[in-house]
LUMDREN-826206 format. One record per residue (C-alpha): residue number from 1; residue in three letters; x negated, y, z negated. Coordinates in steps of 0.02 Angstrom, whole numbers. Each point is the difference from the previous one (the first is absolute). Example, Ala and Ser with C-alpha at 12.3 -4.5 7.8 and 13.67 -1.06 7.14 Angstrom:
2
{num->1 residuo->ala x->-615 y->-225 z->-390}
{num->2 residuo->ser x->-69 y->172 z->33}
This chain:
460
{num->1 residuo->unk x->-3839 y->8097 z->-6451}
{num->2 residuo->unk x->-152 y->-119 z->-25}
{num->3 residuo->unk x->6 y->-147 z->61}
{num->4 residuo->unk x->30 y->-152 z->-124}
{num->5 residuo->unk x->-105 y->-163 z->-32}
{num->6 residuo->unk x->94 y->-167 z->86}
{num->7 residuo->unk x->-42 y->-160 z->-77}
{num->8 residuo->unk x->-28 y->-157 z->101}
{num->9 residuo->unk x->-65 y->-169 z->-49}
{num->10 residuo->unk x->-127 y->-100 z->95}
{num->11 residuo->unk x->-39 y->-188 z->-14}
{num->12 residuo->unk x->-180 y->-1 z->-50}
{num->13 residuo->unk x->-36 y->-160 z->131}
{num->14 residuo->unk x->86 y->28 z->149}
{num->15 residuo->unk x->23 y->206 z->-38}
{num->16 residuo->unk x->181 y->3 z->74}
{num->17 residuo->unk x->93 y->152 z->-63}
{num->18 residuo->unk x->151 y->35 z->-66}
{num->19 residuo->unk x->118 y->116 z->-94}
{num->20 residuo->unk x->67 y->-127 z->-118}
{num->21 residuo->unk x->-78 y->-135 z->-128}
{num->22 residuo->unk x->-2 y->-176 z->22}
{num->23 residuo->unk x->-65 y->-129 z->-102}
{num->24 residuo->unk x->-55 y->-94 z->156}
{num->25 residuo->unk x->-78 y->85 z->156}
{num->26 residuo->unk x->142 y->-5 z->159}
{num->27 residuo->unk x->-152 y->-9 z->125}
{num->28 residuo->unk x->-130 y->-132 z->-76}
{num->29 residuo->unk x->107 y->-87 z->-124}
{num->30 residuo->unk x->-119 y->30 z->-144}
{num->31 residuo->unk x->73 y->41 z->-175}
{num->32 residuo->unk x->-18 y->127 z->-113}
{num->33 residuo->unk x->-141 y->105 z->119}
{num->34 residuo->unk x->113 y->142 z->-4}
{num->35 residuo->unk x->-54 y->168 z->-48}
{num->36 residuo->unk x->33 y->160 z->-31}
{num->37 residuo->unk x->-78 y->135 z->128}
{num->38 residuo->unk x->35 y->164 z->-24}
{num->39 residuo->unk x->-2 y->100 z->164}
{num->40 residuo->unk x->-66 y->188 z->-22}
{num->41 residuo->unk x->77 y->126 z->110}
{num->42 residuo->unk x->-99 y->77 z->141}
{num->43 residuo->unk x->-144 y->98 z->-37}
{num->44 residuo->unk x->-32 y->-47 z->-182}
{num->45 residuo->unk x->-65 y->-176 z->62}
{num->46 residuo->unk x->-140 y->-88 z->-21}
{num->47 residuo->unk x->-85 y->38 z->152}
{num->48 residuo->unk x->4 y->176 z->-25}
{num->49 residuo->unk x->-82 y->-3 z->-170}
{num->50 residuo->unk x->-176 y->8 z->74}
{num->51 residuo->unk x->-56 y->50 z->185}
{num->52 residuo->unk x->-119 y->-135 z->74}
{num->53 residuo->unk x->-76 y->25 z->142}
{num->54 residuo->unk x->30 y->112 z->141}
{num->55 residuo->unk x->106 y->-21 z->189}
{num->56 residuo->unk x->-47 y->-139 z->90}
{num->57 residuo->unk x->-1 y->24 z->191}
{num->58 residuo->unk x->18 y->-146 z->132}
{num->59 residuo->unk x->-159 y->-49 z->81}
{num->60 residuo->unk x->-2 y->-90 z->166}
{num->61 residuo->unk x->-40 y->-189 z->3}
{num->62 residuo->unk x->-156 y->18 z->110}
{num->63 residuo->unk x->-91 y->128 z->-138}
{num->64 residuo->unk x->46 y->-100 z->-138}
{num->65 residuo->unk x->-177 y->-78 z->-56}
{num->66 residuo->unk x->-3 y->-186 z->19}
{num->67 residuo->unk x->-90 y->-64 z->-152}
{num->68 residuo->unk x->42 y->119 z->-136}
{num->69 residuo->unk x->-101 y->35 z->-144}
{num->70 residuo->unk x->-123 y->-132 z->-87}
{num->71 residuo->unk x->39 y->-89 z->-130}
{num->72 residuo->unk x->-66 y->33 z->-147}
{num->73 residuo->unk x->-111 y->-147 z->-61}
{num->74 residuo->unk x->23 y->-84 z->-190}
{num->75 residuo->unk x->-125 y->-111 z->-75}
{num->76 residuo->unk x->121 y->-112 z->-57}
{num->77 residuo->unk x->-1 y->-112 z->123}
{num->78 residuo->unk x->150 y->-121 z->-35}
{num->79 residuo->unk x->123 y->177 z->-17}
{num->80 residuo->unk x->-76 y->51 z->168}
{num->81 residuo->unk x->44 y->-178 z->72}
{num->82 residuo->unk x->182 y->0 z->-48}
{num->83 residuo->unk x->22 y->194 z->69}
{num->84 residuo->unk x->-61 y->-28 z->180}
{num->85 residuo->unk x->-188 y->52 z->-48}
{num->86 residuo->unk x->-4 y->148 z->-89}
{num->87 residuo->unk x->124 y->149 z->-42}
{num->88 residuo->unk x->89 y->85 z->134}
{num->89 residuo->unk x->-17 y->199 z->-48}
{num->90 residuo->unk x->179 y->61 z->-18}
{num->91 residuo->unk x->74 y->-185 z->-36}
{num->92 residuo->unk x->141 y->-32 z->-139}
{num->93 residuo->unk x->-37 y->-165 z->-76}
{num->94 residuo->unk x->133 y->-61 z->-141}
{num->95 residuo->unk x->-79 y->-155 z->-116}
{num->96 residuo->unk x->111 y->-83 z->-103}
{num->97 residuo->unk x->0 y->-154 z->-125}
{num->98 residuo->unk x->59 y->-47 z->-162}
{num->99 residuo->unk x->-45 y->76 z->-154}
{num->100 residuo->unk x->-181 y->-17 z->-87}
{num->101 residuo->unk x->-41 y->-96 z->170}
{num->102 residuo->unk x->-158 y->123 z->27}
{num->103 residuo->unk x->56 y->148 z->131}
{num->104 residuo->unk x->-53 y->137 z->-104}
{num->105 residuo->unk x->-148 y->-65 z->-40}
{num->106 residuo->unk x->-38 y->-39 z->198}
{num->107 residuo->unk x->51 y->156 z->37}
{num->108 residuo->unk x->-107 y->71 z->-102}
{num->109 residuo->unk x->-159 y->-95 z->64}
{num->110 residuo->unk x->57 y->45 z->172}
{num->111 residuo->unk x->14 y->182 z->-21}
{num->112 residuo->unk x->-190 y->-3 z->-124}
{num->113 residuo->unk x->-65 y->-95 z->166}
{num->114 residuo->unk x->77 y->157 z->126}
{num->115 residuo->unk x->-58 y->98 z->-122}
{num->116 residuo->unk x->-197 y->-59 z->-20}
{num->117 residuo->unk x->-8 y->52 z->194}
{num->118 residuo->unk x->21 y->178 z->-34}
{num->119 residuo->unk x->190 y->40 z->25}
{num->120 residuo->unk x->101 y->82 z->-120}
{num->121 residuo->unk x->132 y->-133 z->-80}
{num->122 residuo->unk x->184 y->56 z->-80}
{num->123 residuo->unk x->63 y->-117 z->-134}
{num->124 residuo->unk x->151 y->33 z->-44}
{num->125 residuo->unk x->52 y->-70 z->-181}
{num->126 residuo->unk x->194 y->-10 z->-12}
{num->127 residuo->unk x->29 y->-150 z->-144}
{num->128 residuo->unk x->-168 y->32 z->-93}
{num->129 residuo->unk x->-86 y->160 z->-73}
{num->130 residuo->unk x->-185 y->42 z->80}
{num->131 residuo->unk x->-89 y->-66 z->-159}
{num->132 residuo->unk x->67 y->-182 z->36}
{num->133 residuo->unk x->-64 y->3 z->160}
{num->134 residuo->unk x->-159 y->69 z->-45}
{num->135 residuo->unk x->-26 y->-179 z->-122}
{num->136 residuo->unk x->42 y->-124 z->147}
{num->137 residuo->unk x->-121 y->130 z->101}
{num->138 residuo->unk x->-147 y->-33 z->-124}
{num->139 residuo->unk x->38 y->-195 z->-33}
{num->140 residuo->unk x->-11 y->-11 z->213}
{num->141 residuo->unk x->-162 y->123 z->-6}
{num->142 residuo->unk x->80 y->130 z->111}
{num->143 residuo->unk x->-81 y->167 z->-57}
{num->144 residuo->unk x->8 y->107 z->174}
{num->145 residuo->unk x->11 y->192 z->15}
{num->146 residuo->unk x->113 y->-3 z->155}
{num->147 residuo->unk x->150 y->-85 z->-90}
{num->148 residuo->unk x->122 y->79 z->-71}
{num->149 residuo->unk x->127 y->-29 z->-114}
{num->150 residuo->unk x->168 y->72 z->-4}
{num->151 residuo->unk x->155 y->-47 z->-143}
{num->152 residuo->unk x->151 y->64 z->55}
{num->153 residuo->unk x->154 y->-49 z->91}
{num->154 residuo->unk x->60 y->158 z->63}
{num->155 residuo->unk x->-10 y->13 z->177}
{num->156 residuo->unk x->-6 y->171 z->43}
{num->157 residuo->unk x->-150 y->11 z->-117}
{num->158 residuo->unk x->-64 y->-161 z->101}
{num->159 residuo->unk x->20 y->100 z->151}
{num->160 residuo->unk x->-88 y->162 z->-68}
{num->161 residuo->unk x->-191 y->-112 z->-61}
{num->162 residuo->unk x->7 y->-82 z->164}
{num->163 residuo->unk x->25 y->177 z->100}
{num->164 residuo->unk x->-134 y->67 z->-114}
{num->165 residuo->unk x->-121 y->-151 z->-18}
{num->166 residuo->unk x->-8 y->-68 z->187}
{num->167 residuo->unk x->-30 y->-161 z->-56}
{num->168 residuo->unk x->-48 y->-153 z->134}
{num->169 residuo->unk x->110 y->-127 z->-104}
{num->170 residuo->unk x->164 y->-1 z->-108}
{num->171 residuo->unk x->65 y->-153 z->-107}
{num->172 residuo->unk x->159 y->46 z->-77}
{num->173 residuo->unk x->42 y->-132 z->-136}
{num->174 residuo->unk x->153 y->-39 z->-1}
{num->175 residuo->unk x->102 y->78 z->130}
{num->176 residuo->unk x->150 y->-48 z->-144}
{num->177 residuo->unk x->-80 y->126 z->-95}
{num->178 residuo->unk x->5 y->158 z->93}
{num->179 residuo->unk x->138 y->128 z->26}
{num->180 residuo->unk x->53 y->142 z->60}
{num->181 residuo->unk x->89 y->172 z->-88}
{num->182 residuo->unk x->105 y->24 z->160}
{num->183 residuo->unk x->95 y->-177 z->-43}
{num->184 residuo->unk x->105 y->-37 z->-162}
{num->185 residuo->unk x->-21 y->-162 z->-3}
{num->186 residuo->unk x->-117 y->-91 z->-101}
{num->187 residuo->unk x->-172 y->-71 z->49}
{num->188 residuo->unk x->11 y->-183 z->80}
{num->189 residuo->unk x->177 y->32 z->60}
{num->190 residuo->unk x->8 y->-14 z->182}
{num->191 residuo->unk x->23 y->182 z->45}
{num->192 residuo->unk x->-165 y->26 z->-102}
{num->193 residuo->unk x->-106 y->-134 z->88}
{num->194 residuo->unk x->63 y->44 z->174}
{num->195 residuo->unk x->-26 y->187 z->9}
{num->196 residuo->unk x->-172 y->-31 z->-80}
{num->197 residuo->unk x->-58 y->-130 z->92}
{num->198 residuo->unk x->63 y->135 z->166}
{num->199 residuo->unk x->-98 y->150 z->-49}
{num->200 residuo->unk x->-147 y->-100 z->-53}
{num->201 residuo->unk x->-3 y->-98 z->171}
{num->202 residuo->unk x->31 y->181 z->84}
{num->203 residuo->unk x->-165 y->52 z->-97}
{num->204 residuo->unk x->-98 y->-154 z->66}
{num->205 residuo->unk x->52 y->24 z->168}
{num->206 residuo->unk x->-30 y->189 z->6}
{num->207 residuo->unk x->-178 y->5 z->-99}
{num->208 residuo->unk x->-60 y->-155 z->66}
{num->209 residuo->unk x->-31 y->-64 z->-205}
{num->210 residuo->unk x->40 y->-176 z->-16}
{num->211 residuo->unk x->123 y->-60 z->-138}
{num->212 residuo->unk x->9 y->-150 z->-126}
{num->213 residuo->unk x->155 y->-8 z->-73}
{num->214 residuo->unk x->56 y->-141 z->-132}
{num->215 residuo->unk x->160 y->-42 z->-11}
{num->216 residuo->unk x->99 y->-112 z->-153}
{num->217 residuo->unk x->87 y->-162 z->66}
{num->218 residuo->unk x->155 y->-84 z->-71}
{num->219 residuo->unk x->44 y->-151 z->-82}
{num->220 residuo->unk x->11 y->-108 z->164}
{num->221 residuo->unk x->-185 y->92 z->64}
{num->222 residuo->unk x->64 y->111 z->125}
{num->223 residuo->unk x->-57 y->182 z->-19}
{num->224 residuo->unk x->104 y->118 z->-102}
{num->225 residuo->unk x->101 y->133 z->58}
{num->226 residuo->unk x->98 y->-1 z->171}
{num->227 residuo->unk x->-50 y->-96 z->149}
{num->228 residuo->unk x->-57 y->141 z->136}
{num->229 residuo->unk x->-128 y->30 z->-145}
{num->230 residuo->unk x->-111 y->-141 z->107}
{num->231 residuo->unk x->54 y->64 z->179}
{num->232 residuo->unk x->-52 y->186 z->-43}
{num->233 residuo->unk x->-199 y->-65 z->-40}
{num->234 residuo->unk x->-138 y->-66 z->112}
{num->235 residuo->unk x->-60 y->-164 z->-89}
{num->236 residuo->unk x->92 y->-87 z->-127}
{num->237 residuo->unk x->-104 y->-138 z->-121}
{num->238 residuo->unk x->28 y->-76 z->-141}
{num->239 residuo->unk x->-113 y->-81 z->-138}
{num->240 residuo->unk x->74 y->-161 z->-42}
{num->241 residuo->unk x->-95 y->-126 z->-148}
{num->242 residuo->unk x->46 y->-107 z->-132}
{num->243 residuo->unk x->-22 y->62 z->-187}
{num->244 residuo->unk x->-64 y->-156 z->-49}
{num->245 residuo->unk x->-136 y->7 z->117}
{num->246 residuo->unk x->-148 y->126 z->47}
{num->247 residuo->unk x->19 y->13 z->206}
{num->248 residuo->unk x->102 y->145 z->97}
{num->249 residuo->unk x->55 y->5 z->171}
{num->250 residuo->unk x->20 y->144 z->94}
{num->251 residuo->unk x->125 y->-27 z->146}
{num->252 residuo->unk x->42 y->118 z->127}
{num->253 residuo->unk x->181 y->-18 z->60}
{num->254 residuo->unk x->30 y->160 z->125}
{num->255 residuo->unk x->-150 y->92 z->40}
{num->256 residuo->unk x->0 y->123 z->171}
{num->257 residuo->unk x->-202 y->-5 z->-1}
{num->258 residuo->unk x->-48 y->-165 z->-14}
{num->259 residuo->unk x->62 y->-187 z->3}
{num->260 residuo->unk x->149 y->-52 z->-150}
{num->261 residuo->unk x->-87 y->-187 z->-8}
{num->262 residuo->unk x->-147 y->55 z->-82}
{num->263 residuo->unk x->-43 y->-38 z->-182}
{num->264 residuo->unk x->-128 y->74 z->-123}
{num->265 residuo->unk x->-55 y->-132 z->-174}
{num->266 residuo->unk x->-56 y->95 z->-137}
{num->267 residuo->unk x->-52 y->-53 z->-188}
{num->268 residuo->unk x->76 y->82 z->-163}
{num->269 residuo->unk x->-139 y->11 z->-137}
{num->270 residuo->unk x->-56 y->125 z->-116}
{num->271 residuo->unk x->-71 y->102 z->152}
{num->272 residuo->unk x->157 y->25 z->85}
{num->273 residuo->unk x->40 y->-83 z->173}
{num->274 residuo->unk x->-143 y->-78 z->49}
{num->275 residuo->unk x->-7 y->-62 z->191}
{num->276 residuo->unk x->-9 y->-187 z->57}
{num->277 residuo->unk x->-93 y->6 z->157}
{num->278 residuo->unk x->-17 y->-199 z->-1}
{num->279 residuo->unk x->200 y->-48 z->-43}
{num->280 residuo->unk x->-25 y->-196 z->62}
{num->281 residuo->unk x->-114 y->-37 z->-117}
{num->282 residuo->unk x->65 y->82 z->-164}
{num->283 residuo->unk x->179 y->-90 z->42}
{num->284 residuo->unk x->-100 y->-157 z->17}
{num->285 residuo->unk x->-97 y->19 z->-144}
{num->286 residuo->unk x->84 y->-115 z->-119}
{num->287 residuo->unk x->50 y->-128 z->124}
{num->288 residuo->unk x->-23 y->-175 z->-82}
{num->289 residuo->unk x->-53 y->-114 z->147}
{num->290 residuo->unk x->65 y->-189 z->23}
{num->291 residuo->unk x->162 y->67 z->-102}
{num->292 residuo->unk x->167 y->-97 z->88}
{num->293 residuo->unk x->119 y->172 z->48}
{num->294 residuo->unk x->-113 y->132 z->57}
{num->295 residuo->unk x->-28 y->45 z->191}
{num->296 residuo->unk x->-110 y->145 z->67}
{num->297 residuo->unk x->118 y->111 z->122}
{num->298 residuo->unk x->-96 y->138 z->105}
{num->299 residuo->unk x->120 y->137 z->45}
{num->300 residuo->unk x->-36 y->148 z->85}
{num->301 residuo->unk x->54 y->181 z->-87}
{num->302 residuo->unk x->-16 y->134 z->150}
{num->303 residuo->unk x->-190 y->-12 z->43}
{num->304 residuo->unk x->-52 y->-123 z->-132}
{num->305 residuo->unk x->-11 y->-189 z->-26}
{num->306 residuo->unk x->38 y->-62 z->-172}
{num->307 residuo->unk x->-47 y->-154 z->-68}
{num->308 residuo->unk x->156 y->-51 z->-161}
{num->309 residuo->unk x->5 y->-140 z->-101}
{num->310 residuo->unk x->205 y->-72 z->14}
{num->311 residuo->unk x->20 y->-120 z->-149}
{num->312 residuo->unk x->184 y->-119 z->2}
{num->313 residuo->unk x->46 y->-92 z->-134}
{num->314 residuo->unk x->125 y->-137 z->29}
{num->315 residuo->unk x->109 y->-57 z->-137}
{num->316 residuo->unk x->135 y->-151 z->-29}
{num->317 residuo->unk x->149 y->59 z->-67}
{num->318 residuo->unk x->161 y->-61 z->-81}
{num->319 residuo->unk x->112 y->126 z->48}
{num->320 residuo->unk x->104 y->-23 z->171}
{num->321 residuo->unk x->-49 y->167 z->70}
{num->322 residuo->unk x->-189 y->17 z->9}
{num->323 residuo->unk x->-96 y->161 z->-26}
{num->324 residuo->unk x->-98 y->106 z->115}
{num->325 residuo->unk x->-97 y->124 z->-53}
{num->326 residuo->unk x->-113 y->139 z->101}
{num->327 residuo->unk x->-136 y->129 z->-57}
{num->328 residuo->unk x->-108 y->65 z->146}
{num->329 residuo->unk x->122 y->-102 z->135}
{num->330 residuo->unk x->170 y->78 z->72}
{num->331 residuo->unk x->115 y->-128 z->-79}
{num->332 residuo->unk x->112 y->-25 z->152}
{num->333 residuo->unk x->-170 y->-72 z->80}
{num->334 residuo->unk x->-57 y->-108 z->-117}
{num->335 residuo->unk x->199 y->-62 z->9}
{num->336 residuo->unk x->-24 y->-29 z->184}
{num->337 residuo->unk x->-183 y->-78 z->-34}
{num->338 residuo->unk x->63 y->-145 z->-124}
{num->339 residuo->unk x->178 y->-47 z->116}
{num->340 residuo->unk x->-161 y->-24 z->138}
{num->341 residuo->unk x->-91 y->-121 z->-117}
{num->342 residuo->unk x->133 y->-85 z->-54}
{num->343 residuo->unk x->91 y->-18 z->177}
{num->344 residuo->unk x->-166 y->-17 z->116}
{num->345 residuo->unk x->-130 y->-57 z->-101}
{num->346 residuo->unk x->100 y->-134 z->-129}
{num->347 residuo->unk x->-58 y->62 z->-166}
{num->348 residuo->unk x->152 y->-17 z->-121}
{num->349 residuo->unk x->10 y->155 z->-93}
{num->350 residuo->unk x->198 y->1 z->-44}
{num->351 residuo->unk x->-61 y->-33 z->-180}
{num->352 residuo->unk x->-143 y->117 z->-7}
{num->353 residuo->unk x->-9 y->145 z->-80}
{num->354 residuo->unk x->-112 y->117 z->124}
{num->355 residuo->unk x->-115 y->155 z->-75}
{num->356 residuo->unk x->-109 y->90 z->123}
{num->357 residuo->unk x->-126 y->141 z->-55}
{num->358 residuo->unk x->-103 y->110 z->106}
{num->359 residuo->unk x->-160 y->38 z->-122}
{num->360 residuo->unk x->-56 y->188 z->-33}
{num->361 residuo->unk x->177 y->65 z->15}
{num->362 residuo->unk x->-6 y->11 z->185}
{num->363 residuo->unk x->153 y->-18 z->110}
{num->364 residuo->unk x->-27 y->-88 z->152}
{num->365 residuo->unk x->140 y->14 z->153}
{num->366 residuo->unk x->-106 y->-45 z->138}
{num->367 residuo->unk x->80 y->-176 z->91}
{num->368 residuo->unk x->-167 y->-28 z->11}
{num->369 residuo->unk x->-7 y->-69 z->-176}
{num->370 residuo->unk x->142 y->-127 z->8}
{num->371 residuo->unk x->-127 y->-159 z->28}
{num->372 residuo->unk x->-75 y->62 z->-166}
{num->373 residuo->unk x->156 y->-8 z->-95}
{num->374 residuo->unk x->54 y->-150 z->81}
{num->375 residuo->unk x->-156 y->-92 z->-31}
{num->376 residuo->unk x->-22 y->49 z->-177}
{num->377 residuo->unk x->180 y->-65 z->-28}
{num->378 residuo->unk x->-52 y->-162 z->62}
{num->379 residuo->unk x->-145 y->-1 z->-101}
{num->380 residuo->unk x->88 y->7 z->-142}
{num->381 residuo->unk x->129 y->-122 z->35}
{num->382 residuo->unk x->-117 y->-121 z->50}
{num->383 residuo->unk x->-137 y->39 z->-137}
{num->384 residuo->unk x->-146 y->0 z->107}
{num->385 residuo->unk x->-94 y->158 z->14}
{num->386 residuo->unk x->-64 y->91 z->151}
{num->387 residuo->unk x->-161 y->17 z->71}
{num->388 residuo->unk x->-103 y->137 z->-98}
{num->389 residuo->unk x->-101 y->62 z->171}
{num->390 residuo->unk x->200 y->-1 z->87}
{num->391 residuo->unk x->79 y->158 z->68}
{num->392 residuo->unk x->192 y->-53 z->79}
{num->393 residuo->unk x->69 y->151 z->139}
{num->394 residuo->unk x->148 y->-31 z->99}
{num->395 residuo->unk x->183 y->40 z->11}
{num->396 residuo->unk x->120 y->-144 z->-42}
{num->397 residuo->unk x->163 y->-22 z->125}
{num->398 residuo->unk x->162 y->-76 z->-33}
{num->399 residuo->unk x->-46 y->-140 z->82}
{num->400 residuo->unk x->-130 y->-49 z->-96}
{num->401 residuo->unk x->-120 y->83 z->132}
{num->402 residuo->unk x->-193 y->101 z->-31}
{num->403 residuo->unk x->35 y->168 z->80}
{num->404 residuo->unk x->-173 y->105 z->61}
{num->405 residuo->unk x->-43 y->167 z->-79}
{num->406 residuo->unk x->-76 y->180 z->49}
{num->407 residuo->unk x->-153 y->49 z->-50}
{num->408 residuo->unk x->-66 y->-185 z->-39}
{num->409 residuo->unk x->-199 y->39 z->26}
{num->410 residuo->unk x->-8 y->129 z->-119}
{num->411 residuo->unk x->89 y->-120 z->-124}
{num->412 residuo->unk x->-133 y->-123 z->17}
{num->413 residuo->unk x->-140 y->110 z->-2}
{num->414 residuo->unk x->56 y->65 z->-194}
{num->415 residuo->unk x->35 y->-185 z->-31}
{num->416 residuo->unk x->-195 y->-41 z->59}
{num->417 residuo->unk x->-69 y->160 z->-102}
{num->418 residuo->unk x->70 y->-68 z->-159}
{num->419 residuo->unk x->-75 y->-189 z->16}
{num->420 residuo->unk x->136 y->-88 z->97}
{num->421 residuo->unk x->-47 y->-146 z->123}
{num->422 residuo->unk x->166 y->-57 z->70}
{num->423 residuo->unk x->185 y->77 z->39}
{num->424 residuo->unk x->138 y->-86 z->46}
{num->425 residuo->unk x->88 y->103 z->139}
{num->426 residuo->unk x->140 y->-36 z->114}
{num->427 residuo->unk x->-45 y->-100 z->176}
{num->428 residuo->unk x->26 y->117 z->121}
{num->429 residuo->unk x->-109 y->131 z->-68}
{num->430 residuo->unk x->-146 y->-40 z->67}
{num->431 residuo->unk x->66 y->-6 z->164}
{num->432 residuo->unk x->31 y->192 z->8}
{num->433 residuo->unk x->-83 y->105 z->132}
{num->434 residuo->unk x->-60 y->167 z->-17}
{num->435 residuo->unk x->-12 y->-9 z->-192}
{num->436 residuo->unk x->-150 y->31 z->-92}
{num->437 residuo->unk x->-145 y->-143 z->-40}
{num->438 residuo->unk x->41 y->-87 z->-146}
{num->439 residuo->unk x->-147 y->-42 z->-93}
{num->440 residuo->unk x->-91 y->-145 z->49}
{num->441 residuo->unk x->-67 y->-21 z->-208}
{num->442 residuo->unk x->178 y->-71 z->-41}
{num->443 residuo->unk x->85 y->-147 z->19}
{num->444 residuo->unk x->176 y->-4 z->108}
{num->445 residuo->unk x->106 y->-149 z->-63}
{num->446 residuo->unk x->156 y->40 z->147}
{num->447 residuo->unk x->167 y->-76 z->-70}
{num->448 residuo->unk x->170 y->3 z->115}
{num->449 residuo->unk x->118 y->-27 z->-131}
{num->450 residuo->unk x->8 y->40 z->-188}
{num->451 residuo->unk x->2 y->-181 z->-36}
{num->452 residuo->unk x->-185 y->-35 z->101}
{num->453 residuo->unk x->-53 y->161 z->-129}
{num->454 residuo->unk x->42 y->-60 z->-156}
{num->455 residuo->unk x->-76 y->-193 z->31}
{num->456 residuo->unk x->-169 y->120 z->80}
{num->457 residuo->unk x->12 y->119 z->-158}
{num->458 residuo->unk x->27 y->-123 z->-162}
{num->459 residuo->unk x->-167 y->-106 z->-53}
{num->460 residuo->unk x->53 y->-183 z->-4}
């Protein structure tokens, strides 16, 4: 008697199982992230629907090589940044980000770049036919005779070019897209993306062919499709950007090769993603000097010093409960940044309406940038603007306090490249042993508290 097909259902965040639906997941508490998963019975599953690879037999930890294989280099320098320096053969990267954001089109300058160098590239076409790829190829000038370009969605077939082609890259886009014969279920259900996302990770593992895969993302801007989706890859970024303006970020938020704080700036024009090798100066490129407000914060993103323009504007209001609004700034901060103000410092913002903007789309979570915000608050308020040649670093405490910061040097050195004469940094900074030599070209104005700053920072 053959064995008959049992149906489970499987919260797409959390993926807890169970026999039964629910309208809201027992394990996470989410709602409606229940579905349908159809389990096959045993030997008509998915794994079995194409052999990959061979036996793999135990090797003893002293004859394991130390270093691996290379790398293989990309000319893009700002993708090679964000993935640890280059592309780890046999690595499963997942990029994500919201639709029309620019991932297939990065993608797709990536893999051209591979490409250029003589390896044979795989792009696989689920969600558009080969000819519309072949027009955003031509309007980005990729014309290369190792890239190849595959439309289909089937799997198995997937499985069959790649066994036949050898290639040295595969982009799959979008892993939503692809399914397998072996499953009933339809593509982008959560059966679908996780046996797919298995036997294409079993492929990059056993051939040593790195894999780009782009995944959808929901409403709220988490990736689509269940949650092990992230745990089963090797680096997980996402391209985050406004519509309404022209700069991308490319974040890295797990990554087993590399660092997760780096960052990579690129530039959406009519030639694709273009890279930003100089991000301090384009996000200071409109600055208006001597404008009451606007602070210059210098974060640090992995290896790299940024130099952002934070702009306040501080607004009387008639309403009882004032507003506070955040775009750049973790809201809870800026929250704890005003109650210091108006507690240590004296500035009476109970009837002030408080908007803080990070320019250039850029979110900044560093402490490091709290004497920014604060300052540019107090700017505001007060109406007296803030030295243009100024750059504020320091962590504000509850008590009203300058805190020191890591990494204050290098700060002050991309501060100093851009035209900067003076900073205003916390006191005990300069006292540190064993740090690096800040650079005598710039001008230390020490403050203890953030009351000392704001008197040092706003021209009389």
């Amino acid at each position: 008697m053959p064995a008959k097909t049992r149906t489970h259902f499987i919260c797409q965040d959390c993926g807890h199982s169970q026999a039964k639906w629910a309208g809201r997941c027992p394990k996470c508490g989410e709602w409606n992230t229940m579905v349908e998963y159809l389990e096959q019975p045993e030997g008509t599953g998915a794994r079995s629907a194409f052999p990959i690879g061979g036996v793999v037999e135990p090797v003893a930890l002293p004859d394991v090589p130390a270093d691996g294989a290379e790398r293989i280099p990309l000319a893009i320098g700002e993708f090679a940044r964000v993935l640890g320096g280059g592309i780890v053969p046999g690595a499963g990267v997942l990029i994500s980000g919201d639709p029309g954001i620019g991932k297939s089109t990065l993608l797709l300058q990536m893999a051209a770049a591979v490409a250029q160098d003589g390896r044979k590239v795989l792009y696989v076409s689920g969600e558009e036919s080969a000819s519309q790829v072949k027009r955003r190829a031509t309007r980005l000038g990729i014309d290369s005779g190792e890239f190849y370009l595959l439309a289909d969605v089937n799997l198995n077939n997937i499985l069959q070019q790649v066994e036949r082609m050898q290639p040295g890259l595969i982009v799959v886009d979008s892993i939503q897209a692809v399914f397998l014969d072996a499953l009933q279920s339809s593509a982008g259900s959560v059966s679908q993306v996780r046996e797919c996302t298995s036997l294409l990770l079993r492929l990059a593992k056993t051939s040593a062919i790195p894999i780009f895969l782009v995944g959808h993302v929901t409403k709220e801007g988490s990736i689509a499709g269940p949650r092990v989706l992230e745990h089963m890859v090797d680096t997980v970024l996402y391209l985050e950007g406004d519509g309404f303006h022209s700069y991308r970020l490319l974040r890295s938020i797990k990554n087993r090769f590399g660092s997760t704080n780096e960052i990579g700036v690129f530039e959406m024009n009519a030639q694709g993603m273009a890279e930003v090798t100089n991000p301090s100066e384009v996000f200071l490129a409109e600055r208006l000097p001597q404008a009451a407000g606007s602070a210059i914060a210098v974060p640090v993103e992995g290896t790299r010093p940024l130099l952002v323009e934070v702009q306040a504007l501080a607004s009387t209001t008639s309403f009882p409960q004032p507003r506070r609004t955040a775009n750049g700034v973790d809201f809870n901060r800026l929250l704890l940044i005003v109650a210091v103000l108006s507690k240590r410092v004296g500035l009476r913002l109970a009837d002030q309406d408080i908007f803080v903007n990070v320019i250039g789309g850029l979110k900044v979570s560093e402490p490091a940038s709290d004497l920014a915000i604060a300052v540019s608050v107090a700017s505001s308020v007060r109406n007296k603007p803030v030295a243009a040649d100024l750059v504020l670093v320091g962590e504000v405490g509850l008590s009203g306090e300058l805190r020191s910061v890591s990494q204050l040097a290098r700060r002050l050195s991309e501060a100093q490249k851009l035209g900067f004469k003076r900073a205003v940094v916390p006191r005990p900074a300069k006292r540190r042993e064993g740090g690096d030599a800040l650079p005598p070209g710039i001008e230390l104005i020490e403050a203890r508290s953030l009351a000392q700053a704001i008197e040092s920072a706003l021209i009389l």
